[in-house]
VEXBA-287199 format. One record per residue (C-alpha): x, y, z; residue number from 1. Coordinates in steps of 0.05 Angstrom, whole numbers, plus 5000, padded with zeros to 4 digits. Example, Ala and Ser with C-alpha at 12.3 -4.5 7.8 and 13.67 -1.06 7.14 Angstrom:
2
+------+------+------+------+
:   xx :   yy :   zz : paro :
+------+------+------+------+
: 5246 : 4910 : 5156 :    1 :
: 5273 : 4979 : 5143 :    2 :
+------+------+------+------+
This chain:
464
+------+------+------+------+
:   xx :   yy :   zz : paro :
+------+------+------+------+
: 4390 : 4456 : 5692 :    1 :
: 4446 : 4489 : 5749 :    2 :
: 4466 : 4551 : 5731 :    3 :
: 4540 : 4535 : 5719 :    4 :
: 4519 : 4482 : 5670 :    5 :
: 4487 : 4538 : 5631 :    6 :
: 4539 : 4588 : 5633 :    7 :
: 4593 : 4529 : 5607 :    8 :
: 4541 : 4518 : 5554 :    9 :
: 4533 : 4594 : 5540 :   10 :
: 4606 : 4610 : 5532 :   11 :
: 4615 : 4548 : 5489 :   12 :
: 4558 : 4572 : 5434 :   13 :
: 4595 : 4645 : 5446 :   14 :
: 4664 : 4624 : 5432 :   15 :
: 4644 : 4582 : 5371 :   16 :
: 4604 : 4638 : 5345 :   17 :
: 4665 : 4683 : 5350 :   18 :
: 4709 : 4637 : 5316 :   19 :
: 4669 : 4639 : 5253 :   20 :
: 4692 : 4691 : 5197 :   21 :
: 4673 : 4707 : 5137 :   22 :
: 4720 : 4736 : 5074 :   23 :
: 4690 : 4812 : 5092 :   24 :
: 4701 : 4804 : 5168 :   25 :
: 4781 : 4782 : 5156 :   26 :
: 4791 : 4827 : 5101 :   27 :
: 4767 : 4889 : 5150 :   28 :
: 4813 : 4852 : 5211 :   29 :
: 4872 : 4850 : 5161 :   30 :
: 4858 : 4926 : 5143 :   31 :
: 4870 : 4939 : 5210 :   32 :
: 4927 : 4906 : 5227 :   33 :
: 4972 : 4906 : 5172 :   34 :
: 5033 : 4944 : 5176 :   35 :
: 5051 : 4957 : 5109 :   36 :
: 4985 : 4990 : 5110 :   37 :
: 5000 : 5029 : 5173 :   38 :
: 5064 : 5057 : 5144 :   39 :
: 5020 : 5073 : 5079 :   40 :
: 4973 : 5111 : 5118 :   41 :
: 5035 : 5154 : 5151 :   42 :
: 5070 : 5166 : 5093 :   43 :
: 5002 : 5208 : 5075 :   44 :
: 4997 : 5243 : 5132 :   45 :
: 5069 : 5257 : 5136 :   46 :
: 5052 : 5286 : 5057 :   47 :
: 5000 : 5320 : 5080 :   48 :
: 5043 : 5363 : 5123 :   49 :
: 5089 : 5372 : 5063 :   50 :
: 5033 : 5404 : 5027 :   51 :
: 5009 : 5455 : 5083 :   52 :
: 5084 : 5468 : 5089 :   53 :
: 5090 : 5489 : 5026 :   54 :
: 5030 : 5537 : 5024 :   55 :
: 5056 : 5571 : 5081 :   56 :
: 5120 : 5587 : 5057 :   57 :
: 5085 : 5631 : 5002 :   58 :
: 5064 : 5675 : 5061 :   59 :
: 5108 : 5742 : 5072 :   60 :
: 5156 : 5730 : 5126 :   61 :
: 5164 : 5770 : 5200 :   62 :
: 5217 : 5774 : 5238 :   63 :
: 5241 : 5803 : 5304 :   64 :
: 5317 : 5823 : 5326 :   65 :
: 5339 : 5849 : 5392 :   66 :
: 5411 : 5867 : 5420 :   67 :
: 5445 : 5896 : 5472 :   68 :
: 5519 : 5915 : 5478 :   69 :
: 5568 : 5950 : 5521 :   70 :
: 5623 : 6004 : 5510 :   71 :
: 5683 : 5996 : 5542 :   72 :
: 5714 : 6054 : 5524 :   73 :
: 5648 : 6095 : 5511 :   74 :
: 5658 : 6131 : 5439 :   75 :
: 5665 : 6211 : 5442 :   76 :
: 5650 : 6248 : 5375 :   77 :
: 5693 : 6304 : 5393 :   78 :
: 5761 : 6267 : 5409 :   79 :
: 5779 : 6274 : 5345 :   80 :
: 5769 : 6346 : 5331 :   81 :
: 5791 : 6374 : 5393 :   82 :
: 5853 : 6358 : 5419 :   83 :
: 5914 : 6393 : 5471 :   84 :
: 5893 : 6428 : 5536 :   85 :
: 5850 : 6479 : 5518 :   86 :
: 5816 : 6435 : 5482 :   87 :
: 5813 : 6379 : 5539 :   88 :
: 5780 : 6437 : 5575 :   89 :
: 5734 : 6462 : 5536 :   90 :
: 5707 : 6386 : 5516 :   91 :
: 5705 : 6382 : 5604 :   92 :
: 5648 : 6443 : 5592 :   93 :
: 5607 : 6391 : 5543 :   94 :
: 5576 : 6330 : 5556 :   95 :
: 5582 : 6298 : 5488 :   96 :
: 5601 : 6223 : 5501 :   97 :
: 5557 : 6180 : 5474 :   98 :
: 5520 : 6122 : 5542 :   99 :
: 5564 : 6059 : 5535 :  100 :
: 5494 : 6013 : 5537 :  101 :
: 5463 : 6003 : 5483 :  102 :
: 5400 : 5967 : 5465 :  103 :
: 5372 : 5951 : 5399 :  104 :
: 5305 : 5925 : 5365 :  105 :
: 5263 : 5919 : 5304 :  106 :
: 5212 : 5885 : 5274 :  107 :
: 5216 : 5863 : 5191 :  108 :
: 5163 : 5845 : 5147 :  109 :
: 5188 : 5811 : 5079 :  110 :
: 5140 : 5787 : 5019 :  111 :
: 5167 : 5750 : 4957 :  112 :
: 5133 : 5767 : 4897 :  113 :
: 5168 : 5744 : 4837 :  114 :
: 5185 : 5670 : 4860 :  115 :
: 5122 : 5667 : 4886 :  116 :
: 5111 : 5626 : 4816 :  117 :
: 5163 : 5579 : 4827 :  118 :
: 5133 : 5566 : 4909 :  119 :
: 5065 : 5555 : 4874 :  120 :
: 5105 : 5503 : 4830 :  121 :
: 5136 : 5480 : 4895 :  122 :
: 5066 : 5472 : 4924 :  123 :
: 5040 : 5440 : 4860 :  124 :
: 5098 : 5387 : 4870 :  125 :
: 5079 : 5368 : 4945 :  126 :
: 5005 : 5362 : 4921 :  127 :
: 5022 : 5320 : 4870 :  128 :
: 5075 : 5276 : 4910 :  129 :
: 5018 : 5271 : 4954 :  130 :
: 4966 : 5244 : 4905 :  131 :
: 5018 : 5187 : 4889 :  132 :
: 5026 : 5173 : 4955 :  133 :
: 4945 : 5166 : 4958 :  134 :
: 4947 : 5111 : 4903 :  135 :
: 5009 : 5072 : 4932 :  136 :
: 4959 : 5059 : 4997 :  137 :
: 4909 : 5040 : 4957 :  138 :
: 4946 : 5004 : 4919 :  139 :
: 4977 : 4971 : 4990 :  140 :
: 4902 : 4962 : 5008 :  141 :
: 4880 : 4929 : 4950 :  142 :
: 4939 : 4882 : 4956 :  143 :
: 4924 : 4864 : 5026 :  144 :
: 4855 : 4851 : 5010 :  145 :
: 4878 : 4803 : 4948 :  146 :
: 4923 : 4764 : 4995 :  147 :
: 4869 : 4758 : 5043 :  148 :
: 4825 : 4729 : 4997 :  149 :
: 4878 : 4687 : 4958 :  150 :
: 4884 : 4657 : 5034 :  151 :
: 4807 : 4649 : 5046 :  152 :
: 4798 : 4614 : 4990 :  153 :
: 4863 : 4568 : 4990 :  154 :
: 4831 : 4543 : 5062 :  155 :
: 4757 : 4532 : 5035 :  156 :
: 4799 : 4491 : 4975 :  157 :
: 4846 : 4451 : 5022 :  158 :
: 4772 : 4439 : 5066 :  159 :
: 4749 : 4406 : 5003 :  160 :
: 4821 : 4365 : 4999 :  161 :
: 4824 : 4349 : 5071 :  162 :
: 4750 : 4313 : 5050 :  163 :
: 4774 : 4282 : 4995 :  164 :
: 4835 : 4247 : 5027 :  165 :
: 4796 : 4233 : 5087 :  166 :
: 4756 : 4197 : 5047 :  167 :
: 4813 : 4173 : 5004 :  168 :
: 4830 : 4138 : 5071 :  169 :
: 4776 : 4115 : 5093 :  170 :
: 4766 : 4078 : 5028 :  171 :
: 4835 : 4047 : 5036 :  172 :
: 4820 : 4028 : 5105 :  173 :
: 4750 : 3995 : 5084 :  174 :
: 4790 : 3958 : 5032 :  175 :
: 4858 : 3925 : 5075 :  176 :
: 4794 : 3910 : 5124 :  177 :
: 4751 : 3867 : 5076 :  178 :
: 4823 : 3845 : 5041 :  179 :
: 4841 : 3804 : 5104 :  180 :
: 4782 : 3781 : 5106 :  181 :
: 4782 : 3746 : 5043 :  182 :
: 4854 : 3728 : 5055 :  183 :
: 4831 : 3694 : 5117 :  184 :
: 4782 : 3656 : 5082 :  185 :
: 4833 : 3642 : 5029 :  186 :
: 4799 : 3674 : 4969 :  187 :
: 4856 : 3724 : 4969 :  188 :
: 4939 : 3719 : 4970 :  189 :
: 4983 : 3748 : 5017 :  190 :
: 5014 : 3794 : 4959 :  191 :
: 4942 : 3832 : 4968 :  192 :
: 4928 : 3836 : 5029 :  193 :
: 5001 : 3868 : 5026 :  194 :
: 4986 : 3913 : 4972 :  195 :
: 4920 : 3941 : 5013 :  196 :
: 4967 : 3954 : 5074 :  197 :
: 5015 : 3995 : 5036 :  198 :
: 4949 : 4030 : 4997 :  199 :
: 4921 : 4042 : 5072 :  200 :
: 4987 : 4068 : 5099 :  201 :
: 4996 : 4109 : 5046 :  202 :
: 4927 : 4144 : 5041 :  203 :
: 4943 : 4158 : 5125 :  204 :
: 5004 : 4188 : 5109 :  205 :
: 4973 : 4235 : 5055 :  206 :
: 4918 : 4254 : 5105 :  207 :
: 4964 : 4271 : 5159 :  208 :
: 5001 : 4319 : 5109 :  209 :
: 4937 : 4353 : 5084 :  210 :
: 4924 : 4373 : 5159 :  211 :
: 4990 : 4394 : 5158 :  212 :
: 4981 : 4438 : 5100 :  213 :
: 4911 : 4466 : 5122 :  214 :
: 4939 : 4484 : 5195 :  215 :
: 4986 : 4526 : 5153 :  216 :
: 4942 : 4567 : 5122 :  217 :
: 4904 : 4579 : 5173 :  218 :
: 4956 : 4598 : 5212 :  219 :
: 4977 : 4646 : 5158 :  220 :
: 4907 : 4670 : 5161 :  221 :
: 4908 : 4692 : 5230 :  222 :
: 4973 : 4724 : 5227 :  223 :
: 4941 : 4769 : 5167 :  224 :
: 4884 : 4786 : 5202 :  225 :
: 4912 : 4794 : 5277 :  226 :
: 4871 : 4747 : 5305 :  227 :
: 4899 : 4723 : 5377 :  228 :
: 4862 : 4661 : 5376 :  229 :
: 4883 : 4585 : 5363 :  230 :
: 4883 : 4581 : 5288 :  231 :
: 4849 : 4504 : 5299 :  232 :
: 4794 : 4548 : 5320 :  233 :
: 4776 : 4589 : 5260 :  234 :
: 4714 : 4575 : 5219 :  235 :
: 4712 : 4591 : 5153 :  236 :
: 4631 : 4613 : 5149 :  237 :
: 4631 : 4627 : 5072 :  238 :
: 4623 : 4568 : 5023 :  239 :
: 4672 : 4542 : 4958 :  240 :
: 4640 : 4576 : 4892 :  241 :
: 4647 : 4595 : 4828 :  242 :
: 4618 : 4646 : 4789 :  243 :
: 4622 : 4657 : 4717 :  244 :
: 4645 : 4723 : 4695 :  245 :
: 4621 : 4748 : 4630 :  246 :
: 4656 : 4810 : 4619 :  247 :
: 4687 : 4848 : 4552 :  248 :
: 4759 : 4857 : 4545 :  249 :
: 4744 : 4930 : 4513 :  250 :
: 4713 : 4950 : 4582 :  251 :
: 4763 : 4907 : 4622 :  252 :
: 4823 : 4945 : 4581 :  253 :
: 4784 : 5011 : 4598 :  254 :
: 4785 : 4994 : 4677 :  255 :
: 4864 : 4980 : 4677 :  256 :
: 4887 : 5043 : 4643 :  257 :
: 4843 : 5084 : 4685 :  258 :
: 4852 : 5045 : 4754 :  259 :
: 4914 : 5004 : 4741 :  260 :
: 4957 : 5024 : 4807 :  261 :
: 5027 : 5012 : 4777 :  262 :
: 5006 : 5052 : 4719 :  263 :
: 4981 : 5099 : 4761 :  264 :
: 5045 : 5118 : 4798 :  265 :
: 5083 : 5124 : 4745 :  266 :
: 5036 : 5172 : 4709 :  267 :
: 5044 : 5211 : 4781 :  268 :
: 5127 : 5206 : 4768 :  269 :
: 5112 : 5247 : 4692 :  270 :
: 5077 : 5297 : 4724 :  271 :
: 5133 : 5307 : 4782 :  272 :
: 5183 : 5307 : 4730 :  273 :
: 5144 : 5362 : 4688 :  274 :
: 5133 : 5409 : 4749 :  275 :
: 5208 : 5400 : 4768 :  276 :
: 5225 : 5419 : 4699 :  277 :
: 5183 : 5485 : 4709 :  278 :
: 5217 : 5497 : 4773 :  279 :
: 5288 : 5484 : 4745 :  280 :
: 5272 : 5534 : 4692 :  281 :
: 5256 : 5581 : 4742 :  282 :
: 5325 : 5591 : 4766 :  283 :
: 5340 : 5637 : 4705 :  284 :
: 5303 : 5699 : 4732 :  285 :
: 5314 : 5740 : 4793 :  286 :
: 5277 : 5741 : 4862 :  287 :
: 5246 : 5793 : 4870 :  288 :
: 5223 : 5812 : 4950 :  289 :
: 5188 : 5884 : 4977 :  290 :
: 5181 : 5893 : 5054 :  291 :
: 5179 : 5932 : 5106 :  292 :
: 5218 : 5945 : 5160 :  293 :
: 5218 : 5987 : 5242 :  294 :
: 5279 : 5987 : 5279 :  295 :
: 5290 : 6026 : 5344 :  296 :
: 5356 : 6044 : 5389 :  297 :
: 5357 : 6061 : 5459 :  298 :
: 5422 : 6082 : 5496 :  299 :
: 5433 : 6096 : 5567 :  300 :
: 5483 : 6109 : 5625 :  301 :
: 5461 : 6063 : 5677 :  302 :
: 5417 : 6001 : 5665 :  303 :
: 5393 : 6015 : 5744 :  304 :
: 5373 : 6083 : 5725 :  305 :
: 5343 : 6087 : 5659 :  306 :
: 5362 : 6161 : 5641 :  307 :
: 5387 : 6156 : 5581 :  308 :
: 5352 : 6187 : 5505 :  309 :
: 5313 : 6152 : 5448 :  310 :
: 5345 : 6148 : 5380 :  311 :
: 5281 : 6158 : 5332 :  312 :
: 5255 : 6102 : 5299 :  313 :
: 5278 : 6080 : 5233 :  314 :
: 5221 : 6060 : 5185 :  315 :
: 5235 : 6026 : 5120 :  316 :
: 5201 : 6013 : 5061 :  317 :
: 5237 : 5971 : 5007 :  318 :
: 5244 : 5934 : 4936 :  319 :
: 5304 : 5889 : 4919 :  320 :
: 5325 : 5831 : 4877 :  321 :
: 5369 : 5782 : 4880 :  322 :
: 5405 : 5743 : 4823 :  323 :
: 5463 : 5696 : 4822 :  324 :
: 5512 : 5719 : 4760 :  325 :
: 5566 : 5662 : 4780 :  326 :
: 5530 : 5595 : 4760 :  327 :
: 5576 : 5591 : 4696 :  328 :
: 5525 : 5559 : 4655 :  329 :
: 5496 : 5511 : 4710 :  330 :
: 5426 : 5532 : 4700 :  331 :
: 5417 : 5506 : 4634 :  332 :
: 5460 : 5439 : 4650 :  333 :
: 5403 : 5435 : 4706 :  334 :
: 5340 : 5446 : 4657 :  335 :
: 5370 : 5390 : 4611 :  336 :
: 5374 : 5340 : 4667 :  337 :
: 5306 : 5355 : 4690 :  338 :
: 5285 : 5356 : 4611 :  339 :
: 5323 : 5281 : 4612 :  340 :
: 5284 : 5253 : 4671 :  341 :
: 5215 : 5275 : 4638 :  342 :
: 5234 : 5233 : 4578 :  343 :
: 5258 : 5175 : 4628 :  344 :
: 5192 : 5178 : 4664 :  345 :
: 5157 : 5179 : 4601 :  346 :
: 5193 : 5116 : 4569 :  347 :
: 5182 : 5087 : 4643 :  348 :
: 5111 : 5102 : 4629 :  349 :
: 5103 : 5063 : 4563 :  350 :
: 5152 : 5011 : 4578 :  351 :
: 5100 : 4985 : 4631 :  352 :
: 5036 : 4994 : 4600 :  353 :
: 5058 : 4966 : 4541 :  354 :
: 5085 : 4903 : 4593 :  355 :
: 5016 : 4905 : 4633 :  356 :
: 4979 : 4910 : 4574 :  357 :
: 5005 : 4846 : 4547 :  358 :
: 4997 : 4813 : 4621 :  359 :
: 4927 : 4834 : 4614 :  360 :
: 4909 : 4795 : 4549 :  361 :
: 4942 : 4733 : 4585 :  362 :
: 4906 : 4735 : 4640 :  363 :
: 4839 : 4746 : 4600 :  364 :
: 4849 : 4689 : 4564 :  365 :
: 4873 : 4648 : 4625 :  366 :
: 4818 : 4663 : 4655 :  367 :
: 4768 : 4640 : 4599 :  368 :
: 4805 : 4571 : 4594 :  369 :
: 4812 : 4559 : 4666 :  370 :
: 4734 : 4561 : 4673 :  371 :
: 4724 : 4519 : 4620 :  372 :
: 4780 : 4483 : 4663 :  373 :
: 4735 : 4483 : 4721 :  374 :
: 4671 : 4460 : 4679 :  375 :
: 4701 : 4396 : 4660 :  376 :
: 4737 : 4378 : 4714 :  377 :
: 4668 : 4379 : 4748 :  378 :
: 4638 : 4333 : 4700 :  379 :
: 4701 : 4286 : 4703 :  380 :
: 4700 : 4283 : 4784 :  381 :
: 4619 : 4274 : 4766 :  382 :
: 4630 : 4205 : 4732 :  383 :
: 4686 : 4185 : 4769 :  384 :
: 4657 : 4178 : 4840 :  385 :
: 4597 : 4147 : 4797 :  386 :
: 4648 : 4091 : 4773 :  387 :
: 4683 : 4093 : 4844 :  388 :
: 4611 : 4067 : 4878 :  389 :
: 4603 : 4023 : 4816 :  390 :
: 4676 : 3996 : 4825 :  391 :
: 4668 : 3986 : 4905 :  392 :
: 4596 : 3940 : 4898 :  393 :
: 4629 : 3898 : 4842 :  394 :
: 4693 : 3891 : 4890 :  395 :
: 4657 : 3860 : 4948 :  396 :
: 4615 : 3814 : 4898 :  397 :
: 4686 : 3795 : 4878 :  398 :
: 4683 : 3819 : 4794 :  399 :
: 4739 : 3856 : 4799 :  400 :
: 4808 : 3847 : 4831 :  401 :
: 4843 : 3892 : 4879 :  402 :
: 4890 : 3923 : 4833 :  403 :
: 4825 : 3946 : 4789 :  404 :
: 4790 : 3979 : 4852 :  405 :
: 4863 : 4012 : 4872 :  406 :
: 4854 : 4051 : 4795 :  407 :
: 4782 : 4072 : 4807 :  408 :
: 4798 : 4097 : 4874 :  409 :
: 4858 : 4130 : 4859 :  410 :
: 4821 : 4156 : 4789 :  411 :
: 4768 : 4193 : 4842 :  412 :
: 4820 : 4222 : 4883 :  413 :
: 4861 : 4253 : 4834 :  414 :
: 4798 : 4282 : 4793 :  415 :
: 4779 : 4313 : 4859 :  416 :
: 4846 : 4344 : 4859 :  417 :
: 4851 : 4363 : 4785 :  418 :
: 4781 : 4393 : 4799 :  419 :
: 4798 : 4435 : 4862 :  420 :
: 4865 : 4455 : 4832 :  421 :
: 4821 : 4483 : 4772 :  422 :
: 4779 : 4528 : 4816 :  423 :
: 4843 : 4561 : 4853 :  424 :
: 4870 : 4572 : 4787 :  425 :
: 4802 : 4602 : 4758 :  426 :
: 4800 : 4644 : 4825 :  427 :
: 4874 : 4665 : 4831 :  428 :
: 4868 : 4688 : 4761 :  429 :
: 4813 : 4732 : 4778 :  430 :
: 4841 : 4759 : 4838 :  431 :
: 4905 : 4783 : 4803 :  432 :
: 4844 : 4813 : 4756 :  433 :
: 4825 : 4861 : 4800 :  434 :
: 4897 : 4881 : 4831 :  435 :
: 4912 : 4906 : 4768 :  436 :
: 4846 : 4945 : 4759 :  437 :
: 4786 : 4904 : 4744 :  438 :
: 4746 : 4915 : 4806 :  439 :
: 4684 : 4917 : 4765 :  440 :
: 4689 : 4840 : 4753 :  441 :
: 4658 : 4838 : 4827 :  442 :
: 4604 : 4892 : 4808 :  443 :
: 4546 : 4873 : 4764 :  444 :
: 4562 : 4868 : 4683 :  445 :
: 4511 : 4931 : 4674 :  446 :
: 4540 : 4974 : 4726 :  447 :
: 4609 : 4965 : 4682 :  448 :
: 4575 : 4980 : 4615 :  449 :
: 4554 : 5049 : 4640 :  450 :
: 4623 : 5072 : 4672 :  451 :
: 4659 : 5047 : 4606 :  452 :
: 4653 : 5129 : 4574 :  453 :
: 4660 : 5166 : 4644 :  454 :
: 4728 : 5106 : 4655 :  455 :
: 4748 : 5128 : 4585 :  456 :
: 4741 : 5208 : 4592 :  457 :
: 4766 : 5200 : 4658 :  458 :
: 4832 : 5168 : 4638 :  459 :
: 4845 : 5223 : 4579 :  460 :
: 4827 : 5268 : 4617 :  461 :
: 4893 : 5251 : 4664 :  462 :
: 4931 : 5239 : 4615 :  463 :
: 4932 : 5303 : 4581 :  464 :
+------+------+------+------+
């Protein structure tokens, strides 16, 4: 074989193996190219900095000052004691003017100690903004995994309907074929062979809109995942299944109040309310502050000729407060609003649990119905592509007319449809499971019996 001819045959078997994906691979590609996710992932870093900002402004506090200035008129002590000529002359007999350059510099240390309770609050806050800002990426992850696999799965189904009216067509085309020729041979009327035409056309047009559909999904599917390649391309390598969940709404209940992501934020929003409450409250006492301080002064004649003295240093070692007497009664206008928004995020609290709860049930029971959904539209797409090869050997031997093989055809492809539809249902409904919290229905049953107590102290736990 030439070498070219092998390379050609290489690359082909290469780029078909990369085209294949499965639901982990474009889950991870989607991960890494989303950019709600990306601006997630900053908005916790940015928090992050918010946090160590906060801890270091609960450090004491140095600073440095420096100045220089210039006398014009250099200041004599004496000019206003002595005065007339004597005096003029005895002040010529004394160097008393003070150098007209002066130079100035000191170095402060400053510690709060009393509002060091309301920076801890402060710190508290940032920590906690920052642990909501944690479960809004998750809860942004979790999202773009579900939409991900909401895709996957919509393309494996529309596989399975791009089959089905493929064959739909092919059916319709085998039909108009063997109608002619009975209409040739004058067994059949025009009126049928017309009939099978517009059945044929039909079933094409159907087709072509099914491709239609699936090259939008896999389109979408790229775009999700980032992937530069033709979307015509992609091969889905996982397969159309369906499990059956057996789970217990007790345990499932238990999984969405402890990892329910809505719920979850606005549990974060109560505690940010309480901890601004305790720093409103705050503002009634005083800050108090303690430092030390070293300041030095140098003054001199000449800057060219440093000749001038040293002042001695002036050391400092302080206590002080501070306290605002003029708010006129805003303080406590302040701690009721913040006592108003805990209540609001509180209410908010309830208000959606209470919703999510009763979303929950719902979907628990949607899900049970639409696998027993999925179990019988099996069993009726079972017997009705039994009656559809039944139907097609008793059209040929003539039993039955056309307009009795359109039904049974037509029967077949809808129960293929009713069935697919069934299964996107059953799996949409599970998928919308686990965004609000049921992760567990993709673990094994056991795993979720022995996290039910550690869920259920967990959960408490946070809440108190």
């Amino acid at each position: 074989m030439p070498f070219a001819v092998l390379v050609i045959i290489l690359f082909f078997f290469a780029k078909t193996f990369s085209a294949q994906y499965s639901l982990s691979e474009l889950v991870d590609s989607a991960y890494r190219h989303s950019h709600l996710l990306a601006i997630a992932d900053l908005q916790m870093k940015k928090s992050k900095e918010a946090v160590d900002e906060a801890k270091r402004k609960m450090l004491p506090t140095i600073g440095l000052s420096g100045n220089y200035s210039y006398a014009i008129t250099p200041y004599n002590p004496m000019s206003g004691i002595l005065s007339g000529t004597g005096a003029s002359s005895l002040m010529n007999g004394f160097d008393i003017s003070i150098p007209p350059n002066n130079v100035s510099g000191g170095i402060e240390m400053r510690q709060t100690f009393f509002a060091q309770t309301k920076l801890r609050y402060s710190l508290e806050y940032a920590q906690v903004l920052g642990r909501g800002l944690i479960c809004r990426w998750q809860d942004v992850r979790m999202r773009v995994k579900a939409n991900m696999t909401k895709l996957y799965y919509s393309a494996l189904i529309i596989q399975e309907q791009t089959q089905i009216e493929k064959q739909s067509r092919e059916i319709a085309q085998s039909r108009h074929a063997h109608t002619v020729l009975r209409f040739n041979s004058h067994v059949l009327s025009e009126i049928d062979t017309l009939n099978s035409f517009v059945d044929f056309s039909s079933a094409t047009i159907r087709y072509a809109e099914i491709l239609r559909n699936k090259r939008e999904i896999y389109r979408n599917i790229a775009v999700a995942a980032g992937i530069t390649e033709s979307p015509d391309s992609i091969i889905l390598s996982d397969t159309l299944s369906i499990s059956d969940y057996q789970f217990d709404y007790n345990i499932l209940e238990l999984h969405f109040l402890a990892e329910n992501k809505e719920l979850r934020l606005l549990a974060n929003e109560v505690d940010l309310a309480e901890i601004s409450l305790k720093i409103t409250k705050g503002d009634y006492f005083p800050t108090v502050y303690g430092g030390l301080s070293l300041n030095r002064t140098a003054q001199f004649e000449n800057p060219r000729n440093f000749n001038g003295f040293l002042i001695e240093p002036d050391r400092k070692l302080y206590l002080g407060f501070s306290y605002d007497v003029t708010t006129f009664g805003q303080r406590k206008l302040r701690v009721k609003q913040s006592e108003y928004d805990l209540k609001i995020a509180n209410h908010n609290y309830e208000n959606k649990k209470e919703q999510l709860l009763l979303e929950l049930k719902s979907n628990f029971e949607a899900i049970n119905e639409e696998y027993a959904k999925v179990e019988e539209g099996k069993r009726i797409l079972d017997a009705a592509q039994k009656a559809l090869v039944l139907a097609q050997n008793r059209y040929k031997d003539g039993l039955i007319s056309q307009t009795e093989m359109d039904i049974f055809e037509q029967r077949f492809r809808q129960s293929g449809i009713v069935y697919l539809s069934a299964i996107s249902r059953y799996n949409s409904a599970l998928i919308d499971l686990r965004i609000m919290g049921a992760d567990y229905l993709y673990e094994p049953l056991e795993k979720a019996e022995n996290e039910k107590f550690s869920v259920f102290n967990n959960f408490y736990l946070r809440s108190d």
